[in-house]
CHARMM internal coordinates of N, CA and C (Angstrom, degrees):
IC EDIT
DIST 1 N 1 CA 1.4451
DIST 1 CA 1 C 1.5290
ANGL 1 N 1 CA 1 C 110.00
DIST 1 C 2 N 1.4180
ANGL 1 CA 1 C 2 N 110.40
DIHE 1 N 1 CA 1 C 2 N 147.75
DIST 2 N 2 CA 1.2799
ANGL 1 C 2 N 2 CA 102.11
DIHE 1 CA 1 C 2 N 2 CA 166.49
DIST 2 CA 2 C 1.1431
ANGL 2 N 2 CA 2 C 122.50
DIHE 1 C 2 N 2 CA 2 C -96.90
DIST 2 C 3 N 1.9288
ANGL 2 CA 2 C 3 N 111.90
DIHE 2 N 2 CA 2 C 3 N 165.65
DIST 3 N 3 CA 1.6610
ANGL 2 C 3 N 3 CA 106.00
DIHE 2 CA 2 C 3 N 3 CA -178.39
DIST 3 CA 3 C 1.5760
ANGL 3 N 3 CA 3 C 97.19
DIHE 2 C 3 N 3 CA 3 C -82.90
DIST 3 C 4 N 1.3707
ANGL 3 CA 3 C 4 N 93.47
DIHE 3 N 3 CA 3 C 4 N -178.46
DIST 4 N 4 CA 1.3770
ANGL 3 C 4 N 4 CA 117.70
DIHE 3 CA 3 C 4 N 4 CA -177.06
DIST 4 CA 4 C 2.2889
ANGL 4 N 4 CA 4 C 96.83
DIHE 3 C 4 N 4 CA 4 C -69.64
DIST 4 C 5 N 0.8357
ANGL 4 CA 4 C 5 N 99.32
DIHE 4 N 4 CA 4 C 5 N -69.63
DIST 5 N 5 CA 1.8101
ANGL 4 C 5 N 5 CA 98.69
DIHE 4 CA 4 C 5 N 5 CA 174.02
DIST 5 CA 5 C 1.8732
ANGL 5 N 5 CA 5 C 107.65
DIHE 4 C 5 N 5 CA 5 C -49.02
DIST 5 C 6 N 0.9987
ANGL 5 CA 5 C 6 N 105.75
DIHE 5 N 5 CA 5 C 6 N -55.64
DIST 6 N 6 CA 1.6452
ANGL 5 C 6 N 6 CA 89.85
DIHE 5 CA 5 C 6 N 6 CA 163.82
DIST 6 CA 6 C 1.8870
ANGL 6 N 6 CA 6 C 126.81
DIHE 5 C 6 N 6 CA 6 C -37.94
DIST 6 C 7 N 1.3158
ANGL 6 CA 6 C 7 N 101.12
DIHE 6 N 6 CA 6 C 7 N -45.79
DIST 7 N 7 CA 1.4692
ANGL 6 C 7 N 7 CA 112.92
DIHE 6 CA 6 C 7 N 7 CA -163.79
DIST 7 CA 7 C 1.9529
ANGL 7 N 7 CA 7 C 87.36
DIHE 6 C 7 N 7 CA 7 C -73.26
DIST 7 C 8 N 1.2650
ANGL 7 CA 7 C 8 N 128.99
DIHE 7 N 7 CA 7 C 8 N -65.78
DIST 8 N 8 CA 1.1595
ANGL 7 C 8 N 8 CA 153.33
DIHE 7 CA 7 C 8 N 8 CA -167.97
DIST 8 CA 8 C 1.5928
ANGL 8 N 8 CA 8 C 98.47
DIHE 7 C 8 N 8 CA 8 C -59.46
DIST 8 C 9 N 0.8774
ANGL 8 CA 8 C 9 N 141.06
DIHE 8 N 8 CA 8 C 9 N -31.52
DIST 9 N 9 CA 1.2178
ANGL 8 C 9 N 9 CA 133.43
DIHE 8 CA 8 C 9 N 9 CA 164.56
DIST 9 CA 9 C 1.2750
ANGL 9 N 9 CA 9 C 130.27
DIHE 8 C 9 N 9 CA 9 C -88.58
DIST 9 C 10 N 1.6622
ANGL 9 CA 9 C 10 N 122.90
DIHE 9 N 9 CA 9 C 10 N -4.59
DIST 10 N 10 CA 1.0951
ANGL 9 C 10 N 10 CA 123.64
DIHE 9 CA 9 C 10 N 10 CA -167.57
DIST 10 CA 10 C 1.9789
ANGL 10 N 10 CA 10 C 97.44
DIHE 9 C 10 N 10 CA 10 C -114.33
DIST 10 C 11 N 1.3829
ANGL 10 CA 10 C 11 N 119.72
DIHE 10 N 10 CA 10 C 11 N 26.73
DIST 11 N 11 CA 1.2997
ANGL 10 C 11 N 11 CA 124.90
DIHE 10 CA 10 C 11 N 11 CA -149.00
DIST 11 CA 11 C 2.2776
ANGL 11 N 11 CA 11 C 78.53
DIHE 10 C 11 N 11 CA 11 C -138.25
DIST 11 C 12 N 1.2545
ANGL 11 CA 11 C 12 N 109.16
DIHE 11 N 11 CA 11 C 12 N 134.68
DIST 12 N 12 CA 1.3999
ANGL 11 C 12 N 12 CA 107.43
DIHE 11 CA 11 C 12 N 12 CA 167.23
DIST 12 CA 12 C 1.5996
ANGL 12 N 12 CA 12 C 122.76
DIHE 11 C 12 N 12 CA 12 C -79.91
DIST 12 C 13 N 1.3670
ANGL 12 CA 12 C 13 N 143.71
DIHE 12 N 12 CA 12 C 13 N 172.11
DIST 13 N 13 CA 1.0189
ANGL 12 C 13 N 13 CA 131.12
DIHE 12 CA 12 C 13 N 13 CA -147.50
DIST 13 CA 13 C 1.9449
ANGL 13 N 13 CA 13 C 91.56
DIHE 12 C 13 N 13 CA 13 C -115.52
DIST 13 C 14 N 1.6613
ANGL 13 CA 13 C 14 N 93.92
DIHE 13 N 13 CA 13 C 14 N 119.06
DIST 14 N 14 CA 1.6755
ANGL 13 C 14 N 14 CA 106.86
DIHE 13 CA 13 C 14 N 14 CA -168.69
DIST 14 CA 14 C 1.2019
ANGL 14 N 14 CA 14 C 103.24
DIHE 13 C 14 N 14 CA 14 C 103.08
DIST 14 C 15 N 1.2636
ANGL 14 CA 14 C 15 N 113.53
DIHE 14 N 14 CA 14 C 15 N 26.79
DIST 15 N 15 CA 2.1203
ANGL 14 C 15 N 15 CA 107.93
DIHE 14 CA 14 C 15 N 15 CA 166.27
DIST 15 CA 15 C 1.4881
ANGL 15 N 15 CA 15 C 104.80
DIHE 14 C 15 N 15 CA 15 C -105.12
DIST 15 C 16 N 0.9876
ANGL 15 CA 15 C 16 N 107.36
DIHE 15 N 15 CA 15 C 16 N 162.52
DIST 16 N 16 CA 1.2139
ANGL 15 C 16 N 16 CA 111.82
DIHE 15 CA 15 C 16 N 16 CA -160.00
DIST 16 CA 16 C 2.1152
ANGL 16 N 16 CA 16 C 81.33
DIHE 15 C 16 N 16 CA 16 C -124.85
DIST 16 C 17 N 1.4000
ANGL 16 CA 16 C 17 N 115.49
DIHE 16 N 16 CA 16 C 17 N 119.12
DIST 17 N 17 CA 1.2987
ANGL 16 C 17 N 17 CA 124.81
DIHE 16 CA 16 C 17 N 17 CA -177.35
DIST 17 CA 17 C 1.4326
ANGL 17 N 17 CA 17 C 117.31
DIHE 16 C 17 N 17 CA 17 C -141.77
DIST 17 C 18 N 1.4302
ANGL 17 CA 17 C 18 N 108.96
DIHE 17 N 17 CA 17 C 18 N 154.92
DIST 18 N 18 CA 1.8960
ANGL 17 C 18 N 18 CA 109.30
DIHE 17 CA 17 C 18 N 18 CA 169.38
DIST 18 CA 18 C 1.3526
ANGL 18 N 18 CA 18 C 117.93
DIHE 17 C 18 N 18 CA 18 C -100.88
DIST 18 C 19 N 1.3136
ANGL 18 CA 18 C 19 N 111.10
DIHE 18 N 18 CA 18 C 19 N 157.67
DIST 19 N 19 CA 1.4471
ANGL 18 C 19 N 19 CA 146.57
DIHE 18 CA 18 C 19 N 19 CA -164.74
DIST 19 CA 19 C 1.2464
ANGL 19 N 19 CA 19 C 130.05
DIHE 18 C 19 N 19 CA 19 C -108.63
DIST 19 C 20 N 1.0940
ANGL 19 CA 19 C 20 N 144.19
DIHE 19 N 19 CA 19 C 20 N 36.18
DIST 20 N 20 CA 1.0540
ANGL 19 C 20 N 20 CA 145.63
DIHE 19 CA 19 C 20 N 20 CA -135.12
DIST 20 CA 20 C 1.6527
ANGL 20 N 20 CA 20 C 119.61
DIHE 19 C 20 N 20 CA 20 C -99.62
DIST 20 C 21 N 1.5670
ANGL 20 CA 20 C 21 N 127.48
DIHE 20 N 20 CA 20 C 21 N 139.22
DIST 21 N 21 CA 1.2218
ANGL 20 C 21 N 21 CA 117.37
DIHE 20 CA 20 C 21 N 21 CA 178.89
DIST 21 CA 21 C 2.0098
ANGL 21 N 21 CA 21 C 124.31
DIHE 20 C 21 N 21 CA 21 C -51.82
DIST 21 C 22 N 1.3693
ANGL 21 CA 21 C 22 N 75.69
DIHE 21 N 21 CA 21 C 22 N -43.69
DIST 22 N 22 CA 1.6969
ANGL 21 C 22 N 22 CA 98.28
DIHE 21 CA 21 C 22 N 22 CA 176.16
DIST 22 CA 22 C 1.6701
ANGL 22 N 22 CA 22 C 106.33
DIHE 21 C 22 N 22 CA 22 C -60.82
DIST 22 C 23 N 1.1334
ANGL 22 CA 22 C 23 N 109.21
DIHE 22 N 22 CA 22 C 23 N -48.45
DIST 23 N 23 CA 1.8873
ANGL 22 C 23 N 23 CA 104.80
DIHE 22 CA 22 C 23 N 23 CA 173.93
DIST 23 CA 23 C 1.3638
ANGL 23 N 23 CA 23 C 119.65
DIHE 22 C 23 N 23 CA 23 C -48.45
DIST 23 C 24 N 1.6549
ANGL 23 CA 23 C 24 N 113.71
DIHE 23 N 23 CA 23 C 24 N -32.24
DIST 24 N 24 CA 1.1568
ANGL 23 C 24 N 24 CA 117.67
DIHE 23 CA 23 C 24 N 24 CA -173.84
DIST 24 CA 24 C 1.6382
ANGL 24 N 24 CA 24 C 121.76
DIHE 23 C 24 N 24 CA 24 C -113.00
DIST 24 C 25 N 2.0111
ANGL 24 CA 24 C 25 N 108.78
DIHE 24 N 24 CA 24 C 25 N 16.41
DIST 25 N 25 CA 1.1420
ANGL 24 C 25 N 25 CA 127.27
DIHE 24 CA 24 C 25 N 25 CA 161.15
DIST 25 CA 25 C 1.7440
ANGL 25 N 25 CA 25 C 98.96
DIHE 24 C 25 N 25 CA 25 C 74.34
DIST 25 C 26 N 1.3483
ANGL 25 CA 25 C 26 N 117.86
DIHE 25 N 25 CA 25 C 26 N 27.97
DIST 26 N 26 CA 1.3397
ANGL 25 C 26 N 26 CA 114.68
DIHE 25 CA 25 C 26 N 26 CA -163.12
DIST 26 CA 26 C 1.6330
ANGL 26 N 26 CA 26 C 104.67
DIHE 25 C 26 N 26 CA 26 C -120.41
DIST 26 C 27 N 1.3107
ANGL 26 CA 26 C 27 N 137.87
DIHE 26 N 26 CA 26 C 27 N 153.07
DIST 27 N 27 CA 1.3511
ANGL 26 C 27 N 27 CA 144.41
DIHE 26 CA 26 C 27 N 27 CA -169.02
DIST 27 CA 27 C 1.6653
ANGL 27 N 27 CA 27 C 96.52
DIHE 26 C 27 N 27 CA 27 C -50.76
DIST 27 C 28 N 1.7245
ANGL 27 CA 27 C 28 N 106.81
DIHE 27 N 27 CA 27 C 28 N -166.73
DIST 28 N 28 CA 1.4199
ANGL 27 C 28 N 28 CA 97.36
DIHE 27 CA 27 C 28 N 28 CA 143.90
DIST 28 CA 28 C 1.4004
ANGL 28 N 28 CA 28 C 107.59
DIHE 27 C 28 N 28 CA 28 C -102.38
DIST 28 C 29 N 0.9645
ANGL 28 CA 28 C 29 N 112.05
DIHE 28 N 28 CA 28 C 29 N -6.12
DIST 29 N 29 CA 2.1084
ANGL 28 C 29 N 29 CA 103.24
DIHE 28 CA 28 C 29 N 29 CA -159.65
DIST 29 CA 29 C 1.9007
ANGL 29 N 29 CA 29 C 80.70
DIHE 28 C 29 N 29 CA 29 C -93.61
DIST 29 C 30 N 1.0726
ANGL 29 CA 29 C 30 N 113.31
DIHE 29 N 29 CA 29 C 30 N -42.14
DIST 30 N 30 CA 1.8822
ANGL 29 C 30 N 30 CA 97.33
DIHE 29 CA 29 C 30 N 30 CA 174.18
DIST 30 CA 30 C 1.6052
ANGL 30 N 30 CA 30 C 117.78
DIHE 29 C 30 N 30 CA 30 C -51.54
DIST 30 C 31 N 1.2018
ANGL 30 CA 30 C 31 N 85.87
DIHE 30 N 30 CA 30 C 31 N -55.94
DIST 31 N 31 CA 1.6867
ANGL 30 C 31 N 31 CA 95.32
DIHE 30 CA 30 C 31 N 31 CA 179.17
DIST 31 CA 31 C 1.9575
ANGL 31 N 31 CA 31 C 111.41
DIHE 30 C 31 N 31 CA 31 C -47.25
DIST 31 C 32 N 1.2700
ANGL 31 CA 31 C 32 N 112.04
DIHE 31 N 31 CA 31 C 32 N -56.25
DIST 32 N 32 CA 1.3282
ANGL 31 C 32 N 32 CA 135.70
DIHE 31 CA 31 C 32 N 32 CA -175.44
DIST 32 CA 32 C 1.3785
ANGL 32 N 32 CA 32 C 103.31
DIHE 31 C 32 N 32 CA 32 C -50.45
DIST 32 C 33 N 1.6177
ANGL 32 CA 32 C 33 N 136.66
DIHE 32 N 32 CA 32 C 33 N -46.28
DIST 33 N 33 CA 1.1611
ANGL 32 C 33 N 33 CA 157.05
DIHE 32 CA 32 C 33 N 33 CA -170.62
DIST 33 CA 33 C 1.8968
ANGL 33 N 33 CA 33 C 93.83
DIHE 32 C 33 N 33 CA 33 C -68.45
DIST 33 C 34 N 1.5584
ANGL 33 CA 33 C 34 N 116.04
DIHE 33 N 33 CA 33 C 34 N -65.42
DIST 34 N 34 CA 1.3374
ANGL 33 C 34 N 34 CA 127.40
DIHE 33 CA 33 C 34 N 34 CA 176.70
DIST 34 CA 34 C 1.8999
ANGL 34 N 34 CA 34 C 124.98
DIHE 33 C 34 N 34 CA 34 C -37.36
DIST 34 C 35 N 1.5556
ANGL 34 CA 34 C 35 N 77.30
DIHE 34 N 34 CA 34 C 35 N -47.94
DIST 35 N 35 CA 1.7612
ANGL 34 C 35 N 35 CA 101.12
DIHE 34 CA 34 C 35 N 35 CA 175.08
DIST 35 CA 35 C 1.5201
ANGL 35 N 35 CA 35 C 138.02
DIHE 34 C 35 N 35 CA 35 C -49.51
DIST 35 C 36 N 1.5494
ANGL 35 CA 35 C 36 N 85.65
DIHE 35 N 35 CA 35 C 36 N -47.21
DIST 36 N 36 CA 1.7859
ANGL 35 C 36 N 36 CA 117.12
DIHE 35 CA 35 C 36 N 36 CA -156.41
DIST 36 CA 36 C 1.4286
ANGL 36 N 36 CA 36 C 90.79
DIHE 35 C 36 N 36 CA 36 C -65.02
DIST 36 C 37 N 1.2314
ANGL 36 CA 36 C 37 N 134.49
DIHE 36 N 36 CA 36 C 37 N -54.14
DIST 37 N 37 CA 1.6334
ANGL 36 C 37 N 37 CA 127.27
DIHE 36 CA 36 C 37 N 37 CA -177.12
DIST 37 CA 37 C 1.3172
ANGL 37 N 37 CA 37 C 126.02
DIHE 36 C 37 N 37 CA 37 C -49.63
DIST 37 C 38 N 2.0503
ANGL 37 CA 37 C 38 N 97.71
DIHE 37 N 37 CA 37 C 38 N -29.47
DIST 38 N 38 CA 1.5080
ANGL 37 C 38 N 38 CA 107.74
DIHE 37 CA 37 C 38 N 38 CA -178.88
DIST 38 CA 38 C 1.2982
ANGL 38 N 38 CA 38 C 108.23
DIHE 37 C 38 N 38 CA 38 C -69.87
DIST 38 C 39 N 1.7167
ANGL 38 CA 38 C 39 N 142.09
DIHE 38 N 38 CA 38 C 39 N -40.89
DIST 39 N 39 CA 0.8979
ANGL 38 C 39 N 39 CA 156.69
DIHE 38 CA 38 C 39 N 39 CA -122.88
DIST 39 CA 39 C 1.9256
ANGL 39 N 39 CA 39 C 92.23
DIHE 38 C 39 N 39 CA 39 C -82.45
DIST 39 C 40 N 1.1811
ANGL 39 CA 39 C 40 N 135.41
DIHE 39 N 39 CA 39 C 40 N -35.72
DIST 40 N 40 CA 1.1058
ANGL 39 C 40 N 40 CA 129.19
DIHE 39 CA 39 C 40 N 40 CA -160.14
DIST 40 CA 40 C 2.0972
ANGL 40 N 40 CA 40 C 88.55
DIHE 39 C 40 N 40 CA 40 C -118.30
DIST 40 C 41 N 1.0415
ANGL 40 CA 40 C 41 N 107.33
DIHE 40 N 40 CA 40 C 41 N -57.93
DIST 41 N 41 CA 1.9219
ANGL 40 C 41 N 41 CA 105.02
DIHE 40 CA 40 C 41 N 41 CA -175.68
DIST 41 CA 41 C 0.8828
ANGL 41 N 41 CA 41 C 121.99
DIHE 40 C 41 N 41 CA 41 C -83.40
DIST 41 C 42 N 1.7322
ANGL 41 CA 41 C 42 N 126.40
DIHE 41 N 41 CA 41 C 42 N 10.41
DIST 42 N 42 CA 1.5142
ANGL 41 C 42 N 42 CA 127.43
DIHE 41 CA 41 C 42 N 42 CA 178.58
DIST 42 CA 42 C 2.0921
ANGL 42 N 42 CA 42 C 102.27
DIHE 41 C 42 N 42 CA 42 C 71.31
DIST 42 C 43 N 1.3589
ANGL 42 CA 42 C 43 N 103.83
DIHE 42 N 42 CA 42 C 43 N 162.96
DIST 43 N 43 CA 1.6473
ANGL 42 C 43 N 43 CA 100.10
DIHE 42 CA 42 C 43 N 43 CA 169.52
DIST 43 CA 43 C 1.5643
ANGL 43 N 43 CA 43 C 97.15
DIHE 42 C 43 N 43 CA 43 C -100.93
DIST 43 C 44 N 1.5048
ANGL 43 CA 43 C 44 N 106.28
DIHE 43 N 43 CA 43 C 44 N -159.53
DIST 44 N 44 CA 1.0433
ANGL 43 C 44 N 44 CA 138.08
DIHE 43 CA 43 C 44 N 44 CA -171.91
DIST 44 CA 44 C 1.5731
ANGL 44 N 44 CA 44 C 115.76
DIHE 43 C 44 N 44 CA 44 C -63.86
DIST 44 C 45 N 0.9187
ANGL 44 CA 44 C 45 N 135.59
DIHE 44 N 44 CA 44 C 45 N 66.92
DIST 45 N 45 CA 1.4005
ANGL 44 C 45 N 45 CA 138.70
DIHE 44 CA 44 C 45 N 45 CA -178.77
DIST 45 CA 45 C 1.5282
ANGL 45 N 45 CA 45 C 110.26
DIHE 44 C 45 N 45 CA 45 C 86.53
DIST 45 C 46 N 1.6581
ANGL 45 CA 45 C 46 N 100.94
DIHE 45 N 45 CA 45 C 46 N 42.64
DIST 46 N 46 CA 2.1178
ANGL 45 C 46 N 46 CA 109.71
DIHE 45 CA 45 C 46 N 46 CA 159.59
DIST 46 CA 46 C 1.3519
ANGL 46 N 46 CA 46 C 80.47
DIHE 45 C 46 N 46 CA 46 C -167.57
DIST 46 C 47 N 1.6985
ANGL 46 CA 46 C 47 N 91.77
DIHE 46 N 46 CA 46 C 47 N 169.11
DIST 47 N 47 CA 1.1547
ANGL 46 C 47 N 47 CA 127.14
DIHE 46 CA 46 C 47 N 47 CA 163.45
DIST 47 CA 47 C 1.3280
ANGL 47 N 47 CA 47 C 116.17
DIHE 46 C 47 N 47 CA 47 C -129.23
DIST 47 C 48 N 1.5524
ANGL 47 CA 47 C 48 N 104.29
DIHE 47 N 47 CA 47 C 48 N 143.84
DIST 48 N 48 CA 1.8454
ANGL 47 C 48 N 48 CA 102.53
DIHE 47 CA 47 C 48 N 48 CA 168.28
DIST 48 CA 48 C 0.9250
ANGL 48 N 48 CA 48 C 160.70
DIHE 47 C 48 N 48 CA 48 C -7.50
DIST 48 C 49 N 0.7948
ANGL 48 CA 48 C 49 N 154.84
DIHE 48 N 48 CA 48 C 49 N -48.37
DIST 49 N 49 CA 1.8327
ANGL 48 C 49 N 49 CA 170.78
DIHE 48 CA 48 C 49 N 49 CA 47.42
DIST 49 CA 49 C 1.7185
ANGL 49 N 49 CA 49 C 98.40
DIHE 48 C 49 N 49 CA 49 C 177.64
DIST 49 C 50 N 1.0608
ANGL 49 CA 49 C 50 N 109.97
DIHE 49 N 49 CA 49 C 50 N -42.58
DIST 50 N 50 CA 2.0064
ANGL 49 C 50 N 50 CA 105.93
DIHE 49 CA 49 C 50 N 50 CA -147.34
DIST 50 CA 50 C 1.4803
ANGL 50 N 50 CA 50 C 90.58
DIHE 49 C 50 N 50 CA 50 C -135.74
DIST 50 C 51 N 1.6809
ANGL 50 CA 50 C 51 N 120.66
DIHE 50 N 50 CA 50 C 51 N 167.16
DIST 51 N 51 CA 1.2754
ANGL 50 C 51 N 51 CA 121.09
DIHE 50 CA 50 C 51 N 51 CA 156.81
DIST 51 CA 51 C 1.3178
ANGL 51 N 51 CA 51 C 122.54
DIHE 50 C 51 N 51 CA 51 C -65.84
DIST 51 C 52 N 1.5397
ANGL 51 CA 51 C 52 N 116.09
DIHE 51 N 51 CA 51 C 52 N 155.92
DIST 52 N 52 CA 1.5820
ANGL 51 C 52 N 52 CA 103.54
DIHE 51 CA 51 C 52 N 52 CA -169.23
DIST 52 CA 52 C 1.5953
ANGL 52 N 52 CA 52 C 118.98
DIHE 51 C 52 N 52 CA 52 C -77.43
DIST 52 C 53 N 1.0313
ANGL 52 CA 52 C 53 N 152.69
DIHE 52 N 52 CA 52 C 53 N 165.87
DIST 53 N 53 CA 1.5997
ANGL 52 C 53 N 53 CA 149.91
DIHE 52 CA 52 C 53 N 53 CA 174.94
DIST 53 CA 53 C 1.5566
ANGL 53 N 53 CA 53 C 74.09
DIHE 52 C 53 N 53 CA 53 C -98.98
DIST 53 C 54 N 1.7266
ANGL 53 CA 53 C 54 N 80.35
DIHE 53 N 53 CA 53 C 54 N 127.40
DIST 54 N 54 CA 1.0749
ANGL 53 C 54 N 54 CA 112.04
DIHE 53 CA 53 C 54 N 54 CA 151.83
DIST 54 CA 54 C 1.8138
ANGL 54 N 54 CA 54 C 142.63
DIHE 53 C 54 N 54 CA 54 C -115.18
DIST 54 C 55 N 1.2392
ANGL 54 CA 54 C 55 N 146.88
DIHE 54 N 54 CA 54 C 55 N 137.66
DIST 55 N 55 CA 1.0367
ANGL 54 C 55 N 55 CA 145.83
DIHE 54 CA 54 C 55 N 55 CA 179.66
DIST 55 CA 55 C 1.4855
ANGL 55 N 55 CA 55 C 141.68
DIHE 54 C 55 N 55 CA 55 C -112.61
DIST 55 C 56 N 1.4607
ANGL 55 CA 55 C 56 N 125.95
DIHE 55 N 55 CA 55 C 56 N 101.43
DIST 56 N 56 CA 0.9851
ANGL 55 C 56 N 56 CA 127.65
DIHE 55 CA 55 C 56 N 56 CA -159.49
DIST 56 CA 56 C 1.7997
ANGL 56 N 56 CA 56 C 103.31
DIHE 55 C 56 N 56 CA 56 C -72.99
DIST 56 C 57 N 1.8164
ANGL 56 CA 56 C 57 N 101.73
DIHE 56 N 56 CA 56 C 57 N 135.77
DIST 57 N 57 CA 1.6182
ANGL 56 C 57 N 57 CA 130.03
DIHE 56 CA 56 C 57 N 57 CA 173.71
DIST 57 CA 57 C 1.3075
ANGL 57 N 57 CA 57 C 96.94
DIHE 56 C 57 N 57 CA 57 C -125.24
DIST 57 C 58 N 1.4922
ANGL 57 CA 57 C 58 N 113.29
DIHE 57 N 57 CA 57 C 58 N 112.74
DIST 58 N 58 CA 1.8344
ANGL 57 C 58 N 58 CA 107.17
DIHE 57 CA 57 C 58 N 58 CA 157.24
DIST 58 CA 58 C 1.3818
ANGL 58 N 58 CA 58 C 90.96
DIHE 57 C 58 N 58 CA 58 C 57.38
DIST 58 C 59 N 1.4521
ANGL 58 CA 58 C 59 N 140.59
DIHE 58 N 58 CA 58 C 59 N 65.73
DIST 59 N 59 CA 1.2120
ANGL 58 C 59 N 59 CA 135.29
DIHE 58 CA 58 C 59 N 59 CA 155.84
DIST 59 CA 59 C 1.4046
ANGL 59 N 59 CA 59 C 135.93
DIHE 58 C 59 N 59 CA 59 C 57.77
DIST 59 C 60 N 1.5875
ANGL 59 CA 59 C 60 N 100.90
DIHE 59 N 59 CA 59 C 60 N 6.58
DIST 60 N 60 CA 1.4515
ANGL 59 C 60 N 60 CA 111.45
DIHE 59 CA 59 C 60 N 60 CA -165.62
DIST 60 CA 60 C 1.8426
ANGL 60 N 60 CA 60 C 89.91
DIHE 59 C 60 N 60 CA 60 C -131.68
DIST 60 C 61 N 1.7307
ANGL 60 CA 60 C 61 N 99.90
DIHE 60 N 60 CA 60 C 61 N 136.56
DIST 61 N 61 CA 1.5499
ANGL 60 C 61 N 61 CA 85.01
DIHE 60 CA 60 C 61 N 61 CA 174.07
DIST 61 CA 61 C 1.2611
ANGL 61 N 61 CA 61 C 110.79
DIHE 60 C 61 N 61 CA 61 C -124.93
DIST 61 C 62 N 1.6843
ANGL 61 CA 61 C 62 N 101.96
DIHE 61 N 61 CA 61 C 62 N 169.52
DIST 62 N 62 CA 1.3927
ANGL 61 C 62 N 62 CA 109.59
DIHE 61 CA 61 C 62 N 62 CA -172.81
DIST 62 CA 62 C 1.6755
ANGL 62 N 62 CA 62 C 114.65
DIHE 61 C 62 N 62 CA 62 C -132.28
DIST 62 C 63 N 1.0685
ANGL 62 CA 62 C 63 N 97.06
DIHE 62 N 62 CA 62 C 63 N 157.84
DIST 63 N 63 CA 1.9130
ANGL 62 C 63 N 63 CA 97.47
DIHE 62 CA 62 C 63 N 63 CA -168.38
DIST 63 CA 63 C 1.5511
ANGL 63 N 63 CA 63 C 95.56
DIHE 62 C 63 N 63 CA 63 C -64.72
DIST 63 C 64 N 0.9496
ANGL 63 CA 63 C 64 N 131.70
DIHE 63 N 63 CA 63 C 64 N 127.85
DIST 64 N 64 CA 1.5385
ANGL 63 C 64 N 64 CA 133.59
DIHE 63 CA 63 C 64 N 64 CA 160.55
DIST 64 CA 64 C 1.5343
ANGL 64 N 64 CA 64 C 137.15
DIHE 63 C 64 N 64 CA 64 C -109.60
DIST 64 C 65 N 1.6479
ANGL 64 CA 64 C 65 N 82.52
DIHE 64 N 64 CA 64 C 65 N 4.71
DIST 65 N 65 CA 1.8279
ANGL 64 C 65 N 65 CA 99.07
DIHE 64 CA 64 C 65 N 65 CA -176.92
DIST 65 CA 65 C 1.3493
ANGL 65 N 65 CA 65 C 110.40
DIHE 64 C 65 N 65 CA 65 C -173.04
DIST 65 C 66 N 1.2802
ANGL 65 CA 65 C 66 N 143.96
DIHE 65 N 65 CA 65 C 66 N 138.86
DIST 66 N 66 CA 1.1545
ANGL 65 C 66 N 66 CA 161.61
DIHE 65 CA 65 C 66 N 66 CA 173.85
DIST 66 CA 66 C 1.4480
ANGL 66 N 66 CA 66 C 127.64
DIHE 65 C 66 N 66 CA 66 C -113.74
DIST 66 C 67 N 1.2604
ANGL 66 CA 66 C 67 N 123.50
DIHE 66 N 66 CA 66 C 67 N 146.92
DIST 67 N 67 CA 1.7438
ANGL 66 C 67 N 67 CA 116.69
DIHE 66 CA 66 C 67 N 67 CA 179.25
DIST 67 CA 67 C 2.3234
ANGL 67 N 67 CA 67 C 82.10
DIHE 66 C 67 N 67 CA 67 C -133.80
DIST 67 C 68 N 1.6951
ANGL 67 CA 67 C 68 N 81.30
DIHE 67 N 67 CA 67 C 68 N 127.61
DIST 68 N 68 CA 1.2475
ANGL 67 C 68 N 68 CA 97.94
DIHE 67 CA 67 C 68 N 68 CA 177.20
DIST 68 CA 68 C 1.8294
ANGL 68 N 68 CA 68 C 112.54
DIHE 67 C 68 N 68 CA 68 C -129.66
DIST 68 C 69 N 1.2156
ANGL 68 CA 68 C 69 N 102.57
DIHE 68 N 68 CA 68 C 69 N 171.98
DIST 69 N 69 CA 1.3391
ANGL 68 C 69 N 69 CA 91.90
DIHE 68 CA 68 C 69 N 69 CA 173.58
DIST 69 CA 69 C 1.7567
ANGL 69 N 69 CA 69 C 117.01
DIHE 68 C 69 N 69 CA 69 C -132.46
DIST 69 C 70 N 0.9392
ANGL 69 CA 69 C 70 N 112.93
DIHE 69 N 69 CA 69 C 70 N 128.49
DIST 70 N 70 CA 1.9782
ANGL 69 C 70 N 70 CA 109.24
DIHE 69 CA 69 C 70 N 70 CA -160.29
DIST 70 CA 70 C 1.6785
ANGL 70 N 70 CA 70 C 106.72
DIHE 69 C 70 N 70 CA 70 C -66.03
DIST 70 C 71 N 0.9814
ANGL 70 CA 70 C 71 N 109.59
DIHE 70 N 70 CA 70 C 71 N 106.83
DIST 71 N 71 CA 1.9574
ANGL 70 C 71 N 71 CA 116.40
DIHE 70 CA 70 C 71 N 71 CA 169.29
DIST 71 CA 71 C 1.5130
ANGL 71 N 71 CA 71 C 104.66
DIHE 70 C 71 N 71 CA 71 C -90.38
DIST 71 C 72 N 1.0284
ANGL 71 CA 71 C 72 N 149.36
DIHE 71 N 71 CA 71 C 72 N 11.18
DIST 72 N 72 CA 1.2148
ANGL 71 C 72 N 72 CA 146.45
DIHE 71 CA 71 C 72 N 72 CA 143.49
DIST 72 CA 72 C 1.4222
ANGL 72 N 72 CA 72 C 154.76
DIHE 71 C 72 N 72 CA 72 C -166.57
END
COOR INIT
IC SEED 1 N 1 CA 1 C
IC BUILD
């Protein structure tokens, strides 16, 4: 699997790309946990772009994918 800086670095700066729990071999409710901080401050070299896909477990959902865009 790749890491999250692998995926983010291999993307040019102003692409607009996805994120996915599965890319990074991670649950969704792990992934979802990872996310939630991004959702308002952007992560580590992207920003947001789109609403998150979400996926319902047991009635409760969790972000399972993201479209961001790389700022640096």
């Amino acid at each position: 699997m790749a890491t999250l800086e692998e995926v983010v670095k291999r993307q040019r700066e102003g692409a607009d790309f996805v994120i996915s729990a599965a890319m990074l071999g991670m649950t969704s409710e792990a992934f979802d946990a990872l996310v939630q901080p991004w959702l308002q401050a952007g992560g580590p070299g992207f920003a947001m772009t789109r609403v998150p896909h979400r996926k319902c477990i047991d009635g409760v959902f969790f972000i399972d994918r993201i479209t961001v865009r790389r700022t640096a």
